[in-house]
C-alpha positions in Angstrom: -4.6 -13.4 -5.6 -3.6 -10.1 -6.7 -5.4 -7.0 -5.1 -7.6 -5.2 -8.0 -6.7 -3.0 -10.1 -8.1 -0.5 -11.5 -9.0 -0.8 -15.6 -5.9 0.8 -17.8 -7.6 3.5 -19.8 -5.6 4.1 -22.7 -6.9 5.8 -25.2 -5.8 4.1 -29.3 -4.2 7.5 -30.4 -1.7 7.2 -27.2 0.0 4.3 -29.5 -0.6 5.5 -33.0 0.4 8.8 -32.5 2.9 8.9 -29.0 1.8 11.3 -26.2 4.5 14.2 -26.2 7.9 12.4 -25.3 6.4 9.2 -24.3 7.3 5.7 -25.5 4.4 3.4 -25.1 4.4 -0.2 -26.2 2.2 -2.8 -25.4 3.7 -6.3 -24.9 3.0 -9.6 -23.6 3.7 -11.3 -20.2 6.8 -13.0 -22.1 7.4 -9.3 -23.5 6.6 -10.0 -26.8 5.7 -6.7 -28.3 2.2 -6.1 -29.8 2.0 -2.2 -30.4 5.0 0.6 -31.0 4.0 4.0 -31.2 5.8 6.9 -33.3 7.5 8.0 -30.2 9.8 4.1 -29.8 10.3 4.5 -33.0 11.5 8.0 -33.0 13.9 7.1 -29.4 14.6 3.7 -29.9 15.5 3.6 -34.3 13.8 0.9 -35.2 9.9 0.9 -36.9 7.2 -0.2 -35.7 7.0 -3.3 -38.3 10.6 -4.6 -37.1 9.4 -4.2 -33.5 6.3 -5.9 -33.3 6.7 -9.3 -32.5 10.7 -8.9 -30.6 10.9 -9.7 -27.5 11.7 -6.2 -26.0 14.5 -6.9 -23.4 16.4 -8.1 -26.2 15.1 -6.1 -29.1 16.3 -3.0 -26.3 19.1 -4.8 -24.4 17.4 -3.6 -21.2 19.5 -3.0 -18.1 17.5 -3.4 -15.3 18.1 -2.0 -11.5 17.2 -5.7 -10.2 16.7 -8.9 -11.7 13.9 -9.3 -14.2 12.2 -11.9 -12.5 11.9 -9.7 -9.4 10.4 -7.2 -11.5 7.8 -9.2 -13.3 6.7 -11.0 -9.3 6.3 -7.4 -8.5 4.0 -6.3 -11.8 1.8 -9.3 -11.3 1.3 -8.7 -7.1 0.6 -4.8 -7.4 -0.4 -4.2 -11.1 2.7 -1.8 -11.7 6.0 -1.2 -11.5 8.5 1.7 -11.7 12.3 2.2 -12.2 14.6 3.7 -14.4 16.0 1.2 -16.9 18.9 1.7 -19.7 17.8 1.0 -23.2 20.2 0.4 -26.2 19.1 2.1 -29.6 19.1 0.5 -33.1 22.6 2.8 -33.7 24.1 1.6 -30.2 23.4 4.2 -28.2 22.4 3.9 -24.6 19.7 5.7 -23.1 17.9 6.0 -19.7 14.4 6.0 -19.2 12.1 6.1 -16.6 9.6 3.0 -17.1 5.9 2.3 -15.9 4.8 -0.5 -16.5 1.0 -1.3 -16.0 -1.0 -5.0 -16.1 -4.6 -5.4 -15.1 -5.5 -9.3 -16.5 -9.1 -7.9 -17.2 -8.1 -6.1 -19.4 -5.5 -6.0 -23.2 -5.8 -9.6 -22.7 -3.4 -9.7 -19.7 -1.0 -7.8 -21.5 1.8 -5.1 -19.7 1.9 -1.3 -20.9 5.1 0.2 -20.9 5.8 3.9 -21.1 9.2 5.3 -21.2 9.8 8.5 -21.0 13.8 9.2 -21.8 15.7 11.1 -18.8 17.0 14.4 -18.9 20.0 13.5 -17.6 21.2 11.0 -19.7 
Protein backbone atom coordinates (compact mmCIF):
# COMPACT_ATOMS: atom_id res chain seq x y z
CA UNK A 1 0.00 0.00 0.00
CA UNK A 2 1.11 3.36 -0.75
CA UNK A 3 2.16 5.72 2.15
CA UNK A 4 -0.44 8.78 2.38
CA UNK A 5 -0.42 11.51 0.79
CA UNK A 6 -1.37 14.50 1.47
CA UNK A 7 -4.78 16.04 -0.50
CA UNK A 8 -3.64 18.02 -3.86
CA UNK A 9 -5.07 21.52 -3.32
CA UNK A 10 -5.43 22.98 -6.54
CA UNK A 11 -7.35 25.68 -6.81
CA UNK A 12 -9.98 25.67 -10.51
CA UNK A 13 -8.44 29.08 -11.77
CA UNK A 14 -4.85 27.23 -11.68
CA UNK A 15 -6.33 25.37 -14.97
CA UNK A 16 -8.58 27.90 -16.46
CA UNK A 17 -6.34 30.65 -16.29
CA UNK A 18 -2.40 29.05 -15.93
CA UNK A 19 -0.31 30.16 -12.97
CA UNK A 20 2.54 32.49 -14.44
CA UNK A 21 4.60 30.15 -16.85
CA UNK A 22 3.08 27.00 -15.70
CA UNK A 23 1.53 24.25 -17.71
CA UNK A 24 -0.88 22.23 -15.75
CA UNK A 25 -3.00 19.47 -17.09
CA UNK A 26 -4.89 17.02 -15.44
CA UNK A 27 -4.90 13.47 -16.90
CA UNK A 28 -5.71 10.00 -16.21
CA UNK A 29 -3.63 6.98 -14.96
CA UNK A 30 -3.59 5.93 -18.84
CA UNK A 31 -2.69 9.76 -19.46
CA UNK A 32 -5.73 10.57 -21.00
CA UNK A 33 -6.03 14.27 -20.66
CA UNK A 34 -9.02 15.79 -18.77
CA UNK A 35 -8.05 19.59 -18.30
CA UNK A 36 -5.53 22.03 -20.34
CA UNK A 37 -5.00 25.36 -19.15
CA UNK A 38 -4.15 28.62 -21.20
CA UNK A 39 -0.54 28.20 -20.39
CA UNK A 40 -0.33 24.25 -22.61
CA UNK A 41 -2.02 25.87 -24.92
CA UNK A 42 0.11 28.86 -25.11
CA UNK A 43 3.68 26.35 -24.92
CA UNK A 44 2.55 23.42 -26.47
CA UNK A 45 0.16 25.04 -29.79
CA UNK A 46 -2.53 23.16 -29.61
CA UNK A 47 -6.14 24.24 -27.75
CA UNK A 48 -7.59 23.05 -25.16
CA UNK A 49 -10.55 21.36 -27.19
CA UNK A 50 -7.93 19.25 -29.40
CA UNK A 51 -6.15 18.32 -26.26
CA UNK A 52 -8.64 16.99 -24.08
CA UNK A 53 -9.12 13.58 -24.53
CA UNK A 54 -5.22 12.71 -26.29
CA UNK A 55 -3.24 10.70 -24.64
CA UNK A 56 -0.49 13.16 -23.67
CA UNK A 57 2.82 11.12 -24.27
CA UNK A 58 1.67 11.01 -27.72
CA UNK A 59 -0.30 14.16 -28.12
CA UNK A 60 3.51 15.67 -26.71
CA UNK A 61 5.94 12.97 -28.01
CA UNK A 62 7.41 12.94 -24.56
CA UNK A 63 11.07 12.02 -24.10
CA UNK A 64 11.53 10.69 -20.87
CA UNK A 65 14.98 10.40 -18.69
CA UNK A 66 13.80 6.61 -17.88
CA UNK A 67 11.29 4.34 -19.12
CA UNK A 68 7.65 5.30 -18.60
CA UNK A 69 6.76 2.46 -16.67
CA UNK A 70 9.48 3.22 -14.10
CA UNK A 71 8.01 6.52 -13.81
CA UNK A 72 4.42 5.64 -13.36
CA UNK A 73 5.71 2.54 -10.38
CA UNK A 74 7.33 5.50 -8.89
CA UNK A 75 4.04 8.09 -9.04
CA UNK A 76 1.82 5.38 -7.66
CA UNK A 77 4.51 4.26 -4.48
CA UNK A 78 5.38 8.02 -3.43
CA UNK A 79 2.44 10.17 -4.82
CA UNK A 80 4.97 12.33 -7.12
CA UNK A 81 7.48 12.40 -9.30
CA UNK A 82 9.99 14.79 -10.82
CA UNK A 83 12.30 15.11 -13.93
CA UNK A 84 12.90 17.12 -16.76
CA UNK A 85 11.20 15.70 -19.89
CA UNK A 86 11.40 17.00 -23.73
CA UNK A 87 8.01 17.88 -25.19
CA UNK A 88 7.34 18.29 -29.02
CA UNK A 89 5.03 21.35 -29.93
CA UNK A 90 2.13 21.30 -32.44
CA UNK A 91 4.78 23.28 -35.01
CA UNK A 92 7.68 20.56 -34.18
CA UNK A 93 9.55 22.22 -31.90
CA UNK A 94 11.13 20.63 -28.98
CA UNK A 95 11.07 21.93 -25.65
CA UNK A 96 12.36 20.96 -22.07
CA UNK A 97 10.44 21.20 -19.15
CA UNK A 98 10.75 20.47 -15.73
CA UNK A 99 7.63 18.10 -14.82
CA UNK A 100 5.82 17.38 -11.33
CA UNK A 101 3.62 15.22 -11.48
CA UNK A 102 1.21 14.63 -8.38
CA UNK A 103 -1.54 11.57 -7.66
CA UNK A 104 -3.36 11.16 -4.38
CA UNK A 105 -6.37 8.32 -5.28
CA UNK A 106 -8.59 10.22 -2.71
CA UNK A 107 -8.71 12.69 -4.53
CA UNK A 108 -9.54 14.08 -8.82
CA UNK A 109 -10.81 10.57 -8.95
CA UNK A 110 -7.26 9.04 -8.90
CA UNK A 111 -6.20 11.24 -11.57
CA UNK A 112 -2.16 12.67 -12.04
CA UNK A 113 -1.49 16.61 -12.11
CA UNK A 114 1.20 17.60 -14.26
CA UNK A 115 2.85 20.98 -14.24
CA UNK A 116 5.49 21.87 -16.54
CA UNK A 117 7.21 24.70 -16.31
CA UNK A 118 9.51 25.19 -19.74
CA UNK A 119 13.48 25.51 -18.95
CA UNK A 120 15.46 28.38 -19.34
CA UNK A 121 17.98 26.72 -20.98
CA UNK A 122 16.28 25.15 -23.67
Amino acid sequence: EAPAVPPIDVPGRLFANGNGQLSVFERTLDGRIKSWNRQAEELYGWTRDEAIGKVSHELLQTQFPEPLAQINDSVLQKGRWEGMLVHATRDGRRVEVMSQWTWNPKTHLGDIIEINKRSPSF
